[in-house]
N, C-alpha and C positions, 0 to 999 in steps of 0.2 A: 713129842718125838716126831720126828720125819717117818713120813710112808713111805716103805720098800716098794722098788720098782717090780713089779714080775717082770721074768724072763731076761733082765739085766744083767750081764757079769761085768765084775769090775778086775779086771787083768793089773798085776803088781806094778810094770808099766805104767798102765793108766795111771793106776793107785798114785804111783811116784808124782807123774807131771800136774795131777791135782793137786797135791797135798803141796809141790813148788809154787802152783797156780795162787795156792790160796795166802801161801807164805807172800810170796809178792805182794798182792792187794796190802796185806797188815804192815808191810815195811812201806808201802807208798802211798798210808793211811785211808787207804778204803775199805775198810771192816764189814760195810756191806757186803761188798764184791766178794768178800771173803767167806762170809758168812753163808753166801750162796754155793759157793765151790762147798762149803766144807757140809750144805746140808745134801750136796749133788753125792759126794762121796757116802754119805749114812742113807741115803734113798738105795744104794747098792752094795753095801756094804755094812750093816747094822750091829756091828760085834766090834767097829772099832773104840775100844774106851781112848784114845788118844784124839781121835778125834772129836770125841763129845767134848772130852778136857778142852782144846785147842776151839772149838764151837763154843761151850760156857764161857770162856775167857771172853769169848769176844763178845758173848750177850752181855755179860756184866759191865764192859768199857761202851757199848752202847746203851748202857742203863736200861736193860729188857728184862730184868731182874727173876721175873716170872718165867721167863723160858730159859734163863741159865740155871735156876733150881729144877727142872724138867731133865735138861740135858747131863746138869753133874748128879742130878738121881740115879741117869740109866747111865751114867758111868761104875757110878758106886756099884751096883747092881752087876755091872759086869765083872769087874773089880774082886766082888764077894764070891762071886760065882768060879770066875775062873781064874782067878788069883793075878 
């Protein structure tokens, strides 16, 4: 899983223009690029299971098979927890 930044807050704002940030890269097939927005967003934010989802997706289409099992764990996990 990605390390939480201290002292970081990530404002709904932000939230929004990343999560569009990262949607771009995946529609103009840079899954890298994306991959990075979407672990910028879990470094500040670690409670999002949408974002893990939307991170696993994109580890399994770059074949990292090992870190999308990682990432759709702590989704589950959130999932289990807080429904």
């Amino acid at each position: 899983m990605v390390e939480k930044t201290k002292g970081s807050k990530l404002t709904s704002a932000d939230k929004t223009k990343l999560m569009t940030k990262a949607s771009d890269f995946v529609l103009k097939g840079k899954p890298d690029k994306a991959i990075e927005v979407y672990e910028e967003i879990l470094r500040k934010d670690t409670k999002d299971a949408k974002v893990c989802l939307n991170l696993g997706e994109l580890f399994v289409k770059t074949k990292r098979l090992d870190k999308a099992a990682k990432v759709f764990g702590h989704a589950c996990l959130m999932f289990s927890r807080d429904g």
